[in-house]
C-alpha positions as CSV (number, residue, x, y, z in Angstrom):
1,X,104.8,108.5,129.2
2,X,107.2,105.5,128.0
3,X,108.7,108.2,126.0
4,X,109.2,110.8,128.7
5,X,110.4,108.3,131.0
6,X,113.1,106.9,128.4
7,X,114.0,110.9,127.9
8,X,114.4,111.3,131.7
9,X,116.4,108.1,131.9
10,X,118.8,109.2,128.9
11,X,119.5,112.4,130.5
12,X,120.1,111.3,134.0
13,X,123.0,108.5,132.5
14,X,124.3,111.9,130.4
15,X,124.7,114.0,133.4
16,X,126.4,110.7,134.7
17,X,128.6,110.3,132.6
18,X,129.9,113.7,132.6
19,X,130.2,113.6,136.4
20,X,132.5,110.7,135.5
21,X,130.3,108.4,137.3
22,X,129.7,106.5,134.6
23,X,132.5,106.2,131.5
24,X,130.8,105.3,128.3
25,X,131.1,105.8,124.9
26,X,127.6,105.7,123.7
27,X,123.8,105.6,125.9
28,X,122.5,101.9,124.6
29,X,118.6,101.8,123.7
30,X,116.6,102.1,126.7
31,X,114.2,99.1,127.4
32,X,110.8,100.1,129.3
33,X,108.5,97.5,130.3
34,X,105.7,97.1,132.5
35,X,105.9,94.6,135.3
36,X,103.6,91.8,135.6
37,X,103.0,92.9,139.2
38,X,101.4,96.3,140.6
39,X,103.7,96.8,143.5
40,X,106.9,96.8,141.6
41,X,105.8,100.3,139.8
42,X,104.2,101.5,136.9
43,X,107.6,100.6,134.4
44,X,111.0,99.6,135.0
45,X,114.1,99.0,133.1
46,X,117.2,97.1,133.3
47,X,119.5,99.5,131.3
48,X,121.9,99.5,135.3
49,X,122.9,96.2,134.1
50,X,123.4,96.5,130.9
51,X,125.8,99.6,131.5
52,X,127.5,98.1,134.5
53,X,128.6,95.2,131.8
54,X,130.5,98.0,129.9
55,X,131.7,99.8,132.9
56,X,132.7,96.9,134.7
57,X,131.0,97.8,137.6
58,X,127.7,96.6,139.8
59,X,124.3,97.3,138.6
60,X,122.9,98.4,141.7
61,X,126.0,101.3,141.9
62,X,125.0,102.2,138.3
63,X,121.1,102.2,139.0
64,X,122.0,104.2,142.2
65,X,123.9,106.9,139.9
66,X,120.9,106.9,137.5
67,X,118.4,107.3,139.9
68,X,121.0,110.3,141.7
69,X,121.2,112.2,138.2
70,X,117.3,112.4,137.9
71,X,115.2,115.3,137.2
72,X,111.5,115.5,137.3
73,X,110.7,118.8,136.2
74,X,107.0,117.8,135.4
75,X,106.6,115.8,138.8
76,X,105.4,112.7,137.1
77,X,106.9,110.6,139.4
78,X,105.9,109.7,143.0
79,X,109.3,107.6,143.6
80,X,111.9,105.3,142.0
81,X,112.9,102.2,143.2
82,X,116.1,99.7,142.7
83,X,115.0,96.6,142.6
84,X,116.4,93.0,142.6
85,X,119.8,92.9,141.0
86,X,119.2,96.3,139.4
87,X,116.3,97.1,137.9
88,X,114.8,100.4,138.3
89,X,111.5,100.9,139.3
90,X,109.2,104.2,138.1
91,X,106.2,104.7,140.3
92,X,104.5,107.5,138.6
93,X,102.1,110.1,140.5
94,X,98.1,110.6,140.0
95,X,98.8,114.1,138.4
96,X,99.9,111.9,135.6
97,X,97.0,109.7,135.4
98,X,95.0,112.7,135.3
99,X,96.2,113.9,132.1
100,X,95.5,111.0,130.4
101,X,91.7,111.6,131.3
102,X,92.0,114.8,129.2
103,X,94.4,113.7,126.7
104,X,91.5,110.8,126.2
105,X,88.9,114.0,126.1
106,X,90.5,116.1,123.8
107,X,91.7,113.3,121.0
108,X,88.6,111.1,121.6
109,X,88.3,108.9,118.9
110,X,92.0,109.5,117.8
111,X,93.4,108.4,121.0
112,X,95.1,105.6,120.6
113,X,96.6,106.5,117.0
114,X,99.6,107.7,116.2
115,X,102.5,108.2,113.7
116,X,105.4,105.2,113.8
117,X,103.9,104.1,110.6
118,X,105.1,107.9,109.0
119,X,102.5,106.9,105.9
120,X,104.2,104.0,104.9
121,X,102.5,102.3,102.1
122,X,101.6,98.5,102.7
123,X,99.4,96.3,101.6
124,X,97.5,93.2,103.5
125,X,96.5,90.3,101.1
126,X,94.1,87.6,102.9
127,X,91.3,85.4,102.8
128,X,92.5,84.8,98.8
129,X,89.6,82.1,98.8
130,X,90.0,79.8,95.4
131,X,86.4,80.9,93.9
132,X,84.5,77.0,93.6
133,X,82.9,77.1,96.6
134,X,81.5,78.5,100.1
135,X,84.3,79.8,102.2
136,X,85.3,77.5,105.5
137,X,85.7,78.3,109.1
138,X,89.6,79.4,108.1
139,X,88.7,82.2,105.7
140,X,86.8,83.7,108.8
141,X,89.6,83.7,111.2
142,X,92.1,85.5,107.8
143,X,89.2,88.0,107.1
144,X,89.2,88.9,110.9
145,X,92.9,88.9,111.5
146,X,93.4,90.8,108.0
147,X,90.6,92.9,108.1
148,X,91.7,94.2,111.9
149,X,95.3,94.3,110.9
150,X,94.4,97.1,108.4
151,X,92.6,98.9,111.1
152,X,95.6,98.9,113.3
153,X,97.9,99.6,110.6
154,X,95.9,102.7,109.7
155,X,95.8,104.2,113.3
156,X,99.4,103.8,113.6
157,X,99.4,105.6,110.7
158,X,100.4,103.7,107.7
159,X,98.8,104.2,104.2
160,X,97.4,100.7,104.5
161,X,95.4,98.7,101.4
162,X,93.6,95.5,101.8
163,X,93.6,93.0,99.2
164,X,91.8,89.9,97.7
165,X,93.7,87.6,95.3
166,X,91.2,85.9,93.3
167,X,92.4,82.7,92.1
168,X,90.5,82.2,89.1
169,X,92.6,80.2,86.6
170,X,94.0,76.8,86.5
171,X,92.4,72.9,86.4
172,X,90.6,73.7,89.8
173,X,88.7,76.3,87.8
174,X,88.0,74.0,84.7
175,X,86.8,70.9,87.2
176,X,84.7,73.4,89.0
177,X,83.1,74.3,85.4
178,X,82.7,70.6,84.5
179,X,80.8,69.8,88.1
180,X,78.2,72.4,87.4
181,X,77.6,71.4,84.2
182,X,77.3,67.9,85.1
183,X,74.6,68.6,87.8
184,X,73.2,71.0,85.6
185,X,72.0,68.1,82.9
186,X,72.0,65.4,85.9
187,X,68.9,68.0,86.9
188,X,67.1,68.0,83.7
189,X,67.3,64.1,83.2
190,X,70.0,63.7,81.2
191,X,72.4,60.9,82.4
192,X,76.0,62.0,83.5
193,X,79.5,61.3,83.9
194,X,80.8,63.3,86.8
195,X,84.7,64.6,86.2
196,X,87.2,62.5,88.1
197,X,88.3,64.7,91.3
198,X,84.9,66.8,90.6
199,X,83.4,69.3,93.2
200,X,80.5,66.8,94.8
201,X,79.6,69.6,97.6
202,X,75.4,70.5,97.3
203,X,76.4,74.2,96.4
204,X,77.1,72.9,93.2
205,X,73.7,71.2,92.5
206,X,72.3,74.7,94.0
207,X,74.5,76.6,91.8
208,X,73.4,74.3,89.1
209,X,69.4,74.7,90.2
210,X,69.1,78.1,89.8
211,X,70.4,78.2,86.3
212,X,67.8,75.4,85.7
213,X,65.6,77.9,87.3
214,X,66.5,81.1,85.3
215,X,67.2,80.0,81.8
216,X,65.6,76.6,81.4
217,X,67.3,73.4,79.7
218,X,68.7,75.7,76.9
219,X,72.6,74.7,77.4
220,X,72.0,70.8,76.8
221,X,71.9,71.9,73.2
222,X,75.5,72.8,73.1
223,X,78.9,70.8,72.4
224,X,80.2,69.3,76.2
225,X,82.9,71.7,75.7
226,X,80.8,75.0,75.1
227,X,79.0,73.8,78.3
228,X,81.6,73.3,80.2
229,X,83.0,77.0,79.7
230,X,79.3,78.5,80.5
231,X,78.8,77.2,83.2
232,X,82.5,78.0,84.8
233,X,81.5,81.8,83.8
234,X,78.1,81.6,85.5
235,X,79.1,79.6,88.6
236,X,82.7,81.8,89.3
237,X,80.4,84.7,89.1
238,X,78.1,83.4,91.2
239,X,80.6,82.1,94.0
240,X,82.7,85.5,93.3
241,X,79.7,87.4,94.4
242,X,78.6,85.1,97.2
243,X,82.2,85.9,98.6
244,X,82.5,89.2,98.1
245,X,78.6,89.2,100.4
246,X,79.3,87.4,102.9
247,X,83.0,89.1,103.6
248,X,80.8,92.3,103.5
249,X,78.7,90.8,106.6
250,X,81.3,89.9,108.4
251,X,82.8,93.7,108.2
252,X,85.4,93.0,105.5
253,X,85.7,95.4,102.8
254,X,88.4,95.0,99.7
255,X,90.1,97.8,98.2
256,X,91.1,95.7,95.3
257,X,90.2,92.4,94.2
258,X,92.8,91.1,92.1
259,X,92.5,88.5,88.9
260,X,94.6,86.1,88.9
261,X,93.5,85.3,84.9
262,X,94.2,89.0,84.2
263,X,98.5,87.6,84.7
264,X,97.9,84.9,82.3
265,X,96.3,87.4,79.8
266,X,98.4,90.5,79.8
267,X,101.7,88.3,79.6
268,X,102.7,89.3,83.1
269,X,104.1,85.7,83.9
270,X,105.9,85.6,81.0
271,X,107.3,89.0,81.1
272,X,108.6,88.2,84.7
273,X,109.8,85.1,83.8
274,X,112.3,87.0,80.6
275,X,113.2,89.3,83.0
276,X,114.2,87.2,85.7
277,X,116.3,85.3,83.0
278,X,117.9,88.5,81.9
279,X,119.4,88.8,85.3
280,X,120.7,85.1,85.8
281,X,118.4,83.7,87.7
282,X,116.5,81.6,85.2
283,X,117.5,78.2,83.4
284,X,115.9,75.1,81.4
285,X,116.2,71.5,82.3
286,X,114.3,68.9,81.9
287,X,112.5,70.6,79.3
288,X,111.0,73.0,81.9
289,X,111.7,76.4,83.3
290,X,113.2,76.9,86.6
291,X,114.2,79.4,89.2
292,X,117.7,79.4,91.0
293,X,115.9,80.0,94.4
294,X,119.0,78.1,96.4
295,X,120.6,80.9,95.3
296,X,118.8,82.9,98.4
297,X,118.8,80.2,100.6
298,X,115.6,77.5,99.1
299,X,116.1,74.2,99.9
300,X,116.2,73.8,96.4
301,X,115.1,75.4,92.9
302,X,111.3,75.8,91.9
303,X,109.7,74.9,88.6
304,X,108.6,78.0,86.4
305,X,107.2,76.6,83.6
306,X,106.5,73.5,83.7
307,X,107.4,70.2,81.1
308,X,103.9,71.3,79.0
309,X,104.6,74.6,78.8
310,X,102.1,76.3,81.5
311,X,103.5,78.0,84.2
312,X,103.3,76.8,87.7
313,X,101.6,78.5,90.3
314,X,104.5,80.0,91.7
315,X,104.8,81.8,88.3
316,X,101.9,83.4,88.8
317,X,102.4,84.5,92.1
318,X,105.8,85.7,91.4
319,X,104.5,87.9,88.8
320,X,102.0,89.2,91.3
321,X,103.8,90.1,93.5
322,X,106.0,91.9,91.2
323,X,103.0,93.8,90.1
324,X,102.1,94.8,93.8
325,X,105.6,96.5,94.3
326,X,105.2,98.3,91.0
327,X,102.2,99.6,92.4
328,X,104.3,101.4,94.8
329,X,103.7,99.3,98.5
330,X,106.2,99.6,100.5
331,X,105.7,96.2,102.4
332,X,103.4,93.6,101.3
333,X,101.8,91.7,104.6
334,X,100.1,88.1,103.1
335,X,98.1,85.7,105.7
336,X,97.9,82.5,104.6
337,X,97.0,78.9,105.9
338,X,99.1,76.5,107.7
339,X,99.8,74.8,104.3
340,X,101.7,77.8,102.9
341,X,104.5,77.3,105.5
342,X,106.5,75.5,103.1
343,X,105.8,78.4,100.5
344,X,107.0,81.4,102.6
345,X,111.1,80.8,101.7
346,X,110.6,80.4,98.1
347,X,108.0,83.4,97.8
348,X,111.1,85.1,99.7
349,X,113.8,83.8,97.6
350,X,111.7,85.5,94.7
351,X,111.0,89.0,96.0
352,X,115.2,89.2,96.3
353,X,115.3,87.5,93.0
354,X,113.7,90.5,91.5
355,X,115.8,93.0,93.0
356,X,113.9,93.8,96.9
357,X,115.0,93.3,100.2
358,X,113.3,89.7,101.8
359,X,111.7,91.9,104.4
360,X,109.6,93.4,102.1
361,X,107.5,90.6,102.3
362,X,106.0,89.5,105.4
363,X,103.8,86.3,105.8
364,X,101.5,85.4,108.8
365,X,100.8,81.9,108.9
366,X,97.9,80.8,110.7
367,X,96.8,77.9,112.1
368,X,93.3,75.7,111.9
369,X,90.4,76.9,113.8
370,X,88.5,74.0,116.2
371,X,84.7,74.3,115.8
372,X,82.8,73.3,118.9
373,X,79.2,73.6,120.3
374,X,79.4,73.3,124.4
375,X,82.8,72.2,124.2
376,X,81.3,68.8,121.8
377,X,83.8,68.9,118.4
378,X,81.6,70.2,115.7
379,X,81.8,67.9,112.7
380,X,79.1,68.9,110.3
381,X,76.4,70.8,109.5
382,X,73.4,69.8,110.5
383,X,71.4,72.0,107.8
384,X,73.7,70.3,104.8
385,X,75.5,67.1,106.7
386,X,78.5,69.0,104.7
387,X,81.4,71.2,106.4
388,X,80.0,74.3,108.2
389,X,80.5,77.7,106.3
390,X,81.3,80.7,107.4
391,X,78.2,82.2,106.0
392,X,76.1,79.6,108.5
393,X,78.5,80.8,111.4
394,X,77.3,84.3,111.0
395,X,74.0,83.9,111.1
396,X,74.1,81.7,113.9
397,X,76.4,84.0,116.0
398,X,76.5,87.6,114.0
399,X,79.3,89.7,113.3
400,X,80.4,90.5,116.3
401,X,80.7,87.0,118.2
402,X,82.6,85.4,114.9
403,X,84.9,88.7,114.4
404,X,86.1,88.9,118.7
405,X,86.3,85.0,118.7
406,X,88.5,84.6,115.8
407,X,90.7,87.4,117.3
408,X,91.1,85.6,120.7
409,X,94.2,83.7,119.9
410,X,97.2,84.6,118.4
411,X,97.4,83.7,114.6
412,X,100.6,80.8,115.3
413,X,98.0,79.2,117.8
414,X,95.1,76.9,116.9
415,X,91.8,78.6,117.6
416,X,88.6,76.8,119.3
417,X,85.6,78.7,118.6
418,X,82.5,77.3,120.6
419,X,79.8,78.3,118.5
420,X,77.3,78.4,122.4
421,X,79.6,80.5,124.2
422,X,79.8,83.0,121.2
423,X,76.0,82.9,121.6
424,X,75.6,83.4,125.6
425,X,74.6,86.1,127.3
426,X,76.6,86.0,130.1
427,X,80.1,86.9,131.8
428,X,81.1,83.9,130.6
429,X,81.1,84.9,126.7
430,X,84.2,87.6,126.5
431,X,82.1,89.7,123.4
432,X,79.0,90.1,125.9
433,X,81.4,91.0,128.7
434,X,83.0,93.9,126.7
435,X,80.2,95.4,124.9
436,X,78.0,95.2,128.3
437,X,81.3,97.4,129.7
438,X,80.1,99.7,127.2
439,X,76.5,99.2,127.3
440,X,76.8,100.0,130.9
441,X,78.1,103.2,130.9
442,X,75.6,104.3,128.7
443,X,73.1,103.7,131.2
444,X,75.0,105.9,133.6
445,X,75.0,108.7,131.3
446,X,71.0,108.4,130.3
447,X,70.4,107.8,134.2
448,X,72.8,111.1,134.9
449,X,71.0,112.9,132.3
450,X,67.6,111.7,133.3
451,X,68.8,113.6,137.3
452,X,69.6,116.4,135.4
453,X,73.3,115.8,136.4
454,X,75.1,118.7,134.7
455,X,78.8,116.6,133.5
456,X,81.8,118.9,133.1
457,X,84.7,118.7,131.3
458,X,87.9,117.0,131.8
459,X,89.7,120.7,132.3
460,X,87.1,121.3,134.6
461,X,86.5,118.5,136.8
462,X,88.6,118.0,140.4
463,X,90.3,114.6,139.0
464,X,92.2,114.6,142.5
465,X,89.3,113.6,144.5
466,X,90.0,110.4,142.4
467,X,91.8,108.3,144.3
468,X,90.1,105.1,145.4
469,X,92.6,102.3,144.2
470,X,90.2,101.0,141.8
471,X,90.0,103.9,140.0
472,X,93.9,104.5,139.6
473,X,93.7,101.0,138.3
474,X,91.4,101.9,135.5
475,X,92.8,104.8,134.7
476,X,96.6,102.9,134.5
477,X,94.7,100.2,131.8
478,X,93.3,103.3,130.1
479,X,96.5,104.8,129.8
480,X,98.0,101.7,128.1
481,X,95.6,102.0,125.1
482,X,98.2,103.9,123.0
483,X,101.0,101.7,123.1
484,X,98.8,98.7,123.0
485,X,97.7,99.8,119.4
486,X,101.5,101.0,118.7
487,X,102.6,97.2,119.7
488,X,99.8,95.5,117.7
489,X,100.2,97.2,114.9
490,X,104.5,97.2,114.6
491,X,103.8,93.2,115.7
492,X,101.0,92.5,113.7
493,X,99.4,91.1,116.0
494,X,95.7,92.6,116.5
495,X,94.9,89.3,118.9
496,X,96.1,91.6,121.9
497,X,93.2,94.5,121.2
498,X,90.6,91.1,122.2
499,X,92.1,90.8,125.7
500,X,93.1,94.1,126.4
501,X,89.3,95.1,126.1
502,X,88.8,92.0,128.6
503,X,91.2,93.5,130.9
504,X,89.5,97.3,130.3
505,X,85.5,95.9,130.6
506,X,86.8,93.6,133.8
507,X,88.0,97.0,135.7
508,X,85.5,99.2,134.8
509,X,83.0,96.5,136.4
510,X,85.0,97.1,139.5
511,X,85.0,100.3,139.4
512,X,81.4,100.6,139.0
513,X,80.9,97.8,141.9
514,X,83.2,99.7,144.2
515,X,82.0,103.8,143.7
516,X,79.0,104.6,142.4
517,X,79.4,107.5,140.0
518,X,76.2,109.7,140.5
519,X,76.4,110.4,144.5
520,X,74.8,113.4,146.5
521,X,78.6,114.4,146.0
522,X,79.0,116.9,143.0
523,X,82.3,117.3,142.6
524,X,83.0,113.5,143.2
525,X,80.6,112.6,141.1
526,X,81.7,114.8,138.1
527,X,85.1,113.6,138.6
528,X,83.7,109.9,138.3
529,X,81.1,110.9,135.7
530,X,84.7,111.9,133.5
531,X,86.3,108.6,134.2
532,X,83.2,107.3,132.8
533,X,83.3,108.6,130.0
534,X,86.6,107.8,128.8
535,X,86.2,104.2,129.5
536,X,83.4,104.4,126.9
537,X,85.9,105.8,124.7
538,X,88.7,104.1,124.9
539,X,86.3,100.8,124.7
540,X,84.7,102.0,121.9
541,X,88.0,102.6,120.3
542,X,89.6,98.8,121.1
543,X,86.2,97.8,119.5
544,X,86.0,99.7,116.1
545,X,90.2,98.4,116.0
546,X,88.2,94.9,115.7
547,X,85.9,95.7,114.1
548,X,83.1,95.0,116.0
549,X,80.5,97.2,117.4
550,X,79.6,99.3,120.5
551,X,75.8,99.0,121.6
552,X,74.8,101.6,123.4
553,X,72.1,99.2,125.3
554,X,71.6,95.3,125.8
C-alpha cells in the first residue's frame, strides 16, 4: 500500500505540474509515514512543503493541488485530509484491509518477505567468543541479535551467511593451555606454579578433571612444554565444542566457523601485509610494521607487525576480512561489544586500504546486558559463586525467554534482562504474552472444529461484515508486518520484530475480548474465524523472524 499510495501521489503532482499548477523540474522522493495517532489517517506525507519550498508558494495551496489531481481507480481510499501546515492525510477504506486478509492467506508463511535485498550476498559475523572459557551474558544478546538478523536478512531476500570467527591463536590461547595443565597436576598431587595472568575460573579445574578422569596421570610424564601444548589441544576442543552446543540451544546455527590459526598458517597475514605494501600503504619504523590508516581518516597509524616480529591482531583481522570479500560477500555485517568502538574506524580505514568502499563493512556495536532477578542486580552464580553463563541462563529460562528478552532493546541501548520475569507466567512477561496470542487462537480453531464449524476461505468469506473498530485495528497492525520486516532488515535492527509482536498479541486480546468469533452468526463468524487465522500467521511469522517458537497450547 505505501507503494501504491507513493504511485498515486507521484502522479497526482505530474498531472499538476502539467496543468501548470505546480512548476518543477523534477518530483523529489516521496516520504510516507504512519502517524503516531489513529485519527490523523492511516499515512501521511509532507512532500506539500517540500515542493512549495521550490515553488515558492504555500504548502497548503500545493497539498490542495495534490489532493485535486488524485485518482483512485482501485478505491483504496475513504478520504484525504490536509492537515496542520500541510501534511496530507490518507485515510484508506476497509476494502483495502480486506485484501490484506487474503494476501496473508495466499502467501502464508511468505508474507512478510520480500525482494529489496535482490540476492545480495552478505555475511553476519557474531558472537566470535575467544575459545578459553564459558560464554557470558553478552555472547547471548550477539547470538540473538546476529542469529535474527540473518533471518530478517533472508526474508528480505538477501543471500545471507552467518559466521563464527574463532579466535584460536595468540598468548590468551598459550595461558589458557598453561592453566589446564597446572590444574591438571595440581589434581593428581603434584605441587604447582600457576601462570601469571592464568585462567583461575572452576571450568578449568573441570576441564582439567575429566582428562584426569579419561586418561589417568599419563601427561605428568612429559617435558612442561609438551604439556602445556596437550592440554591447549584438548581444552580448545573441549570449549570449541561446548560453544558450538550451547549456541545450538539457544537456536544459533553457523554456516562457517572460521580459524583464526588457519591465517597464521597459510601466510594470509603476511601475504596481505606485501600486498598492502605494494600499494603504498605500508612502512617500517621503529623496527615494526605499520599501516598508514590516517590516510582514511584514523586518528592515527596502526601497528602491523609488531617490534618481535608477530603480527598484531589487527593483522589478522585485516587479512580476514580480506579473505571474506574474496569469498564473494557483498557486505560484511560484524556485531561486536562495546569495547570494539574504538576498532570500527581502523577496521574501516583497512577495507578502503585494500581497494573497497568503507560501506562494505558495517559494525553493530552493542552494549552490556544488566542481569537481574526481581529487579535485585544479579552478581553471581549461586551454583559456581563465579559469573553467570549463558549456558545456566538457558536452562533456567529456555530458549525462548533468553532469545525475546535479548531482542527487547535496541543493540546501542544497555539491556536488563530479569531472569523472574523471563520465567513468569503472566501478562506481565512480554514472551508469555505473545506466544499465549498464539496459543489462543489455537484453541479457537480446536473449539470451532470440535462445533463442527465449517471455516472458509478468505475468497470466500463476507470480510465486510467486519467492521467493529477493533477489528479494523487488528487488521491495520496485521497489514504493517511487511514493511516492519522490510525496515528491520534494511536497518538492522530485528529489536522492532519483539515489540511489534507486543503490539500484534495486545490487539488480538482485544479483539477476542470484544467479539467472540464462533457466534450463532455464520457468516460473521467465518469472517471472524478468517481474521483469526491470520493473526496466527502473521504471529507465527514475527516469531520464527526471532527465532523463537509458536506453541500451539500453554
Amino acid at each position: 500500500m505505501k507503494e501504491k499510495l507513493s504511485d498515486l501521489i507521484f502522479r497526482a503532482i505530474e498531472r499538476a505540474k502539467k496543468s501548470g499548477e505546480i512548476e518543477i523540474e523534477e518530483t523529489p522522493e516521496i516520504v510516507l509515514e504512519r502517524p503516531k495517532e489513529k485519527i490523523h489517517g492511516d499515512w501521511a506525507t509532507n512532500i506539500a512543503m517540500v515542493l512549495a519550498s521550490q515553488v515558492k508558494t504555500s504548502p497548503l495551496k500545493v497539498a490542495k493541488s495534490i489532493i485535486d489531481h488524485l485518482d483512485d481507480k482501485q478505491h483504496y481510499l475513504a478520504r484525504v485530509e490536509i492537515a496542520g501546515p500541510g501534511f496530507i492525510n490518507f485515510y484508506l477504506s476497509n476494502a483495502w484491509l480486506y485484501d490484506v486478509l487474503r494476501e496473508i492467506e495466499r502467501k502464508g508463511e511468505n508474507f512478510g518477505t520480500c525482494n529489496v535485498g535482490q540476492g545480495i550476498r552478505v555475511q553476519v559475523e557474531f558472537v566470535s567468543a575467544n575459545p578459553v572459557g564459558p560464554m557470558h551474558i553478552g555472547h547471548g544478546r550477539w547470538a540473538a541479535v546476529g542469529d535474527s538478523l540473518a533471518n530478517l536478512l533472508t526474508a528480505a531476500g538477501y543471500d545471507a551467511q552467518r559466521e563464527f570467527y574463532i579466535n584460536d591463536y595468540g598468548t590468551q590461547m598459550s595461558i589458557f593451555g598453561k592453566s589446564v595443565a597446572a590444574r591438571y597436576c595440581e589434581l593428581l598431587g603434584r605441587e604447582i606454579s600457576f601462570p601469571e595472568g592464568g585462567y583461575e575460573g572452576e571450568y578449568v579445574r573441570d576441564i582439567a578433571r575429566e582428562v584426569m578422569e579419561e586418561e589417568g596421570g599419563k601427561y605428568l610424564e612429559l617435558s612442561e612444554d609438551e604439556r602445556e601444548e596437550v592440554f591447549l589441544e584438548r581444552a580448545y576442543s573441549q570449549v570449541l565444542e561446548h560453544t558450538e552446543r550451547v549456541l545450538s540451544e539457544m537456536g544459533a546455527e553457523f554456516d562457517v566457523w572460521f580459524s583464526e590459526r588457519t591465517l597464521h598458517k597459510s601466510g594470509a597475514i603476511r601475504a596481505t601485509i606485501d600486498e598492502l605494501r605494494e600499494k603504498g600503504y605500508v612502512y617500517d619504523k621503529d623496527g615494526a610494521v605499520w599501516l598508514r590508516t590516517t590516510t582514511f581518516g584514523d586518528d592515527k597509524d596502526r601497528v602491523l607487525i609488531r617490534e618481535n616480529g608477530e603480527p598484531t591482531y589487527f593483522a589478522a583481522d585485516i587479512a580476514y576480512h580480506k579473505n571474506k570479500l574474496e569469498r564473494g560477500f557483498d557486505r560484511l555485517i560484524n556485531i561486536w561489544g562495546a569495547d570494539h568502538h574504538g576498532y570500527v574506524g581502523r577496521m574501516k580505514a583497512a577495507i578502503q586500504a585494500l581497494g573497497y568502499p568503507s560501506e562494505v563493512l558495517e559494525v553493530i556495536i552493542g552494549q552490556l546486558v544488566n542481569l537481574l532477578r526481581g529487579g535485585e542486580p544479579v552478581r553471581m552464580s549461586k551454583r559456581t559463586g563465579e559469573m553467570v553463563t549463558l549456558e545456566e541462563l538457558l536452562q533456567e529460562v529456555g530458549r525462548d525467554a533468553t532469545r525475546f528478552f535479548f531482542l527487547m532493546r535496541g543493540t546501542d541501548s544497555p539491556l536488563d534482562f530479569d531472569i523472574e520475569l523471563a520465567k513468569s507466567q503472566s501478562s506481565e512477561n512480554p514472551v508469555y504474552y505473545v506466544q499465549y496470542a498464539h496459543a489462543r487462537i489455537c484453541s479457537i480453531m480446536k473449539f470451532a472444529e470440535d462445533r463442527g464449524f465449517s471455516p472458509v476461505s478468505a475468497e470466500d468469506a463476507l470480510l465486510e461484515l467486519l467492521a467493529e473498530e477493533s477489528e479494523l485495528d487488528l487488521i491495520r497492525k496485521l497489514a504493517e508486518f511487511e514493511e516492519i520486516v522490510e525496515r528491520a532488515a534494511l536497518s538492522r535492527i530485528p529489536h522492532i520484530l519483539t515489540k511489534y509482536a507486543q503490539d500484534l498479541a495486545a490487539l488480538f486480546h482485544v479483539f477476542y475480548t470484544q467479539c467472540r468469533v464462533i457466534s450463532e452468526d455464520l457468516e460473521l463468524s467465518r469472517a471472524r474465524f478468517v481474521l483469526a487465522r491470520c493473526s496466527r500467521q502473521v504471529l507465527r511469522n514475527a516469531l520464527a523472524l526471532i527465532g523463537v517458537s509458536a506453541p500451539g497450547s500453554m
